[in-house]
Residue, then its C-alpha position, 0 to 999 in steps of 0.5 A: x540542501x545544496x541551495x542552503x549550503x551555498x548560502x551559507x557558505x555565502x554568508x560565511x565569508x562575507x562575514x570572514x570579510x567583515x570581521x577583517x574590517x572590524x578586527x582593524x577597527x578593534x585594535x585602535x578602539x572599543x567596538x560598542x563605544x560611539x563613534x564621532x558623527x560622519x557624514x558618511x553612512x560608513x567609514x570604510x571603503x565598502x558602500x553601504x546604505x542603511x536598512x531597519x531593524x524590524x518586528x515581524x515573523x520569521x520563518x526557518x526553512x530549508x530549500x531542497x529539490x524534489x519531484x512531482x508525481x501522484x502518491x501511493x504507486x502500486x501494481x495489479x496483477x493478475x492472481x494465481x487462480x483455478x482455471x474452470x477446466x480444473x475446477x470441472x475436474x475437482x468438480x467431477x471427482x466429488x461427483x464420482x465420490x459421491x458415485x462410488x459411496x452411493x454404490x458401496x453403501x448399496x453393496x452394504x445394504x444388499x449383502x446385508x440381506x443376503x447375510x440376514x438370509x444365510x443366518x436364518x438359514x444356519x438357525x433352521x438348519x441347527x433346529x432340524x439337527x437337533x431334532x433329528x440326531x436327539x435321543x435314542x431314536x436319532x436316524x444316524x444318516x439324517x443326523x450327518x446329513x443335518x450336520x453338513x447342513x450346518x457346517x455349509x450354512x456357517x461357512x455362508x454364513x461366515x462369508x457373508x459377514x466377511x463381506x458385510x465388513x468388506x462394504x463397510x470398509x469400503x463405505x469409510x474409503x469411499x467417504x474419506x475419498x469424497x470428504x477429500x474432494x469436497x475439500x478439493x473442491x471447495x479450494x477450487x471453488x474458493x479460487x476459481x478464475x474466470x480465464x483459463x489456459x490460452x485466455x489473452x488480453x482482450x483491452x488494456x488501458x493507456x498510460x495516464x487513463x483514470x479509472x473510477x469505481x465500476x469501470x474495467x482496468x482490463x479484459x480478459x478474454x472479452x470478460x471484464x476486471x472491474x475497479x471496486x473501492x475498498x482497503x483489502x485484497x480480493x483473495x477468493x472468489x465471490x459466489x454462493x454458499x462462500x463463508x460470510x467475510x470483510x471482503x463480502x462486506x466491501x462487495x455489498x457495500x460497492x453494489x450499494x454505491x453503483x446501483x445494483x444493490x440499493x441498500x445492500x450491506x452485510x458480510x453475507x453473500x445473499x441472494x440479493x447479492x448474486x442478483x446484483x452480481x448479475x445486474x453488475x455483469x449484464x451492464x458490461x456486457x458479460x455472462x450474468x453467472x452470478x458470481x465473481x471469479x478470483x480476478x475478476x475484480x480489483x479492490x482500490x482506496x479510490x480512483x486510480x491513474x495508470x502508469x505503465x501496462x506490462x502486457x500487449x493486448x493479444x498476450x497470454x494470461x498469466x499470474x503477475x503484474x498488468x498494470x502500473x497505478x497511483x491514486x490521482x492525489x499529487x504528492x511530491x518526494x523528497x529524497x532528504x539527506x538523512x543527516x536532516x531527518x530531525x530538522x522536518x516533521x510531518x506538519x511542517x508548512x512548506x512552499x512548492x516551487x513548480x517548473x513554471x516558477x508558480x508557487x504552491x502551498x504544501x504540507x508534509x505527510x509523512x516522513x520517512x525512518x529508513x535511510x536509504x543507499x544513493x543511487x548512482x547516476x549514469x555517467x558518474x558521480x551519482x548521489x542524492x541531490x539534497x545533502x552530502x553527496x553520495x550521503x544515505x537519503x530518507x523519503x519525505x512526502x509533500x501532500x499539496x494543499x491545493x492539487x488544482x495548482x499542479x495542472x496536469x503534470x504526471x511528474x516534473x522536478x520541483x523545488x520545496x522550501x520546508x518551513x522547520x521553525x518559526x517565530x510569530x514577533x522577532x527583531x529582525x534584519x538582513x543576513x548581511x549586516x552581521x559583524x563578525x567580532x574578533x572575540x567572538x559572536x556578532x553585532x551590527x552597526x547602528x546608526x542613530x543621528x549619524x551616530x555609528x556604533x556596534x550593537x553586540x546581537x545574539x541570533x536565533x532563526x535564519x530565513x534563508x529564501x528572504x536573507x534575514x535573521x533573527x537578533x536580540x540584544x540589549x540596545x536592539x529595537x525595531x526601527x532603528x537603522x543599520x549598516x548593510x552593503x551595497x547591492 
């Protein structure tokens, strides 16, 4: 905007000059009456020449600086994920649960045996007692000795079926501690990573790399993260007996695309699946498992430009970012005053002026709701380039409509003209034939068969990059001729 506030400014006093020369001219006489034909093409001491009122389309636009760059930047890191040696250990804890269960339900069944044993045995024993101590025949030693008989088989009895409860017990621990390490396990299983601790980076690409679908963004310990296309975040890793989801869909559908899958498509993950996995890795050189460990594959909208790398090749692996991207669509940011949010809209036409002075069609994709602080700048002073100095800013982005245009430019500084208004037939002519009036408003000086006389004109749009505005007034039509300084 400082473009256009110089300009104006510009045309401001221009038209404080004029209007001291018309305020003289006002006082002796009627500004709208016709003057006696001259010779000259003005009466004053300024030069002149004459320009023509003319019918044609006129555009509104706002000048502002920018900056050339590639749309949505992002980041990718390496995620969070279950190292293999644990995933053995989650691993080994459901196998001794299984172990352990296996165990006490063997108990169960052994005891119960033993306690069906001790209850036949109790049952034998209180017969033969009833028989031995019943009537008047009873054998008194018999009898005692039947009876301490009984009273050892029910204490055994007894026992044993205290430790039937025992093993039961011990069987609902044993599957509540197994139900909860196959619970561990799936979780570890879910997130398994394919590095574990001491893994360094193997490859890292350099800054202005374009990586495309099935190419490695980087490799950890020889093993490589492949770009896949997708709009979501791999969350879990990809292996067999995993629930059927979005994530497996776009998997599938990426196989598909690269040939290893043909036809493959679904949110389940088959056994077409694991061998296309397996083509998949074996291409690169890595163990066919089968399966994709939680990294080990990165989900983009399309091809991907690197910016920065975080690590050096040789660095422990560890959670959090490796490298910088955008796409590889140009885009161009605008960082406008926020005073001017209402003046642009996304669809306003606009021309790019690039360093090496070439233009450019553009449009505007998007513009941005929340206004932003200035950053200060080193040295001082600091603000925005566009609007008030030190004023809050907003994001506009510039699609490009032709991206070939830019050439191989990662960034650069660039001049956009907004197109905010236009209309397609306006009686136009130059900025700089407008006369202020003493009582206010505008008029130009119009010359007809060296005639002069001022014609009151109301404006309407201004084209700042050509210096022309839009009029209309009673006696204004196309092809007459105006009065215009010098240039």
């Amino acid at each position: 905007m400082g473009v256009v506030r110089a300009r104006r400014n510009a045309l401001a006093s221009l038209l404080v000059v004029l209007a001291a020369v018309v305020v003289v001219v006002l006082v002796a006489s009627d500004p709208l009456a016709s003057s006696a034909p001259s010779s000259d093409v003005a009466d004053n001491a300024t030069p002149t020449s004459l320009a023509r009122v003319s019918m044609r389309a006129l555009s509104s636009q706002t000048q502002v600086n920018a900056t050339l760059g590639y749309a949505h930047a992002s980041s990718i890191r390496v995620p969070a994920g279950t190292a293999p040696s644990s995933l053995r250990q989650a691993e080994q804890a459901v196998a001794g649960g299984e172990g352990m269960l296996q165990s006490a339900r063997a108990a169960l069944a052994g005891d119960g045996e033993t306690l069906a044993g001790l209850q036949a045995a109790l049952t034998a024993a209180r017969e033969q007692e009833s028989v031995d101590c019943a009537g008047d025949g009873a054998v008194e030693s018999a009898c005692a000795s039947d009876a301490q008989r009984v009273a050892s088989d029910t204490q055994a009895s007894d026992a044993g079926a205290s430790k039937l409860d025992d093993d039961r017990a011990s069987i609902a621990s044993g599957e509540k501690a197994l139900a909860s390490a196959d619970e561990a396990a799936v979780a570890a299983r879910s997130t398994a990573a394919t590095y574990g601790p001491g893994a360094t980076f193997t490859m890292l690409p350099a800054v202005g790399r374009v990586i495309v679908r099935g190419q490695s963004l980087y490799e950890i310990a020889g093993q490589p993260v492949l770009l896949l296309y997708g709009s979501l975040v791999a969350s879990r890793a990809f292996l067999r007996g995993m629930a059927p989801g979005r994530d497996v869909a776009a998997l599938n559908a990426n196989l598909d695309a690269l040939g290893f899958g043909p036809g493959l498509n679904g949110e389940r993950f088959s056994a077409a699946t694991e061998a296309a996995i397996r083509a998949l890795q074996s291409s690169h050189g890595a163990a066919a498992t089968g399966a994709l460990g939680l990294g080990s594959v990165v989900f983009e909208p399309g091809p991907v430009r690197v910016t920065s790398v975080t690590p050096e090749v040789g660095a422990s692996v560890a959670p959090g970012p490796v490298l910088g991207i955008t796409s590889t669509r140009p885009q161009v940011t605008i960082a406008l005053s926020a005073a001017q949010q209402s003046s642009v809209e996304v669809g306003d036409q606009v021309s790019i002026t690039l360093p090496d002075e070439q233009t450019t069609p553009g449009v505007v994709s998007s513009v941005g709701t929340v206004a932003k602080a200035p950053t200060s700048r080193e040295g001082g002073g600091g603000g925005p380039e566009n609007g008030e100095e030190g004023g809050p800013t907003i994001e506009v982005d510039v699609r490009p409509s032709e991206p070939q245009a830019i050439g191989h430019l990662d960034e650069a500084p660039v001049a956009v003209s907004i197109t905010t208004a236009s209309v397609q037939r306006a009686l136009v002519v130059p900025v700089d034939s407008l006369l202020a009036l003493a009582g206010g408003g505008y008029a130009i000086e119009v010359v007809e068969a060296r005639v002069h006389r001022l014609e009151a004109v109301a404006l309407g749009l201004f084209d700042d990059a050509e210096g022309l505005v839009q009029v209309s007034g009673r006696e204004v039509r196309a092809g007459q001729r105006v009065v215009v300084p010098e240039s």
